[in-house]
N, C-alpha and C positions, 0 to 999 in steps of 0.2 A: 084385020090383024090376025097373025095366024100363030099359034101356040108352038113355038120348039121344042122338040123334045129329044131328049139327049139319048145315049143305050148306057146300059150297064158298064158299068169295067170291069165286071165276072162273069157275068152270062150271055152277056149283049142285047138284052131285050130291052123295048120301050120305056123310058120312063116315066110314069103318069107323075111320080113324087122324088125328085131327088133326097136322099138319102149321104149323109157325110159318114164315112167307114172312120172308125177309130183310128191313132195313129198305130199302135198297134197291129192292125191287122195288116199293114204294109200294103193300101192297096189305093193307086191313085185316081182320081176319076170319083164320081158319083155313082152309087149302085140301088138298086132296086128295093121293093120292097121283101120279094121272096132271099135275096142273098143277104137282106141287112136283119132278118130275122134269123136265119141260118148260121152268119157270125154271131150275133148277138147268144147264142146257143152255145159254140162252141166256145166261146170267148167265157162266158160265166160259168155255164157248167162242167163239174169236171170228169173228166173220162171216163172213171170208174162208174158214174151216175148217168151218162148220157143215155141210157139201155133201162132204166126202169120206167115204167109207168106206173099210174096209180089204179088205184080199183075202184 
């Protein structure tokens, strides 16, 4: 039995973990783990904040 595995609907890469994108983010398809941390980013933080880090 062999594993399918799907590609992203943003980047197009592998999927080891499908990942459901918010409705939100308008975006169909399963996406990865690099691009559902990446919305998950732009989605809660807001712009003004996205540029600080900590010390």
């Amino acid at each position: 039995m062999t594993k399918q595995t799907g590609k992203c609907a943003l980047c197009g890469g592998d999927l080891a973990f499908k990942y459901r994108p918010m409705p939100q983010w308008n975006v169909s398809g399963f996406i990865c783990s690099k691009c559902y941390s990446q919305k998950l980013l732009e989605h809660y933080i807001t712009p003004d904040r996205q540029n600080i880090t900590k010390k």
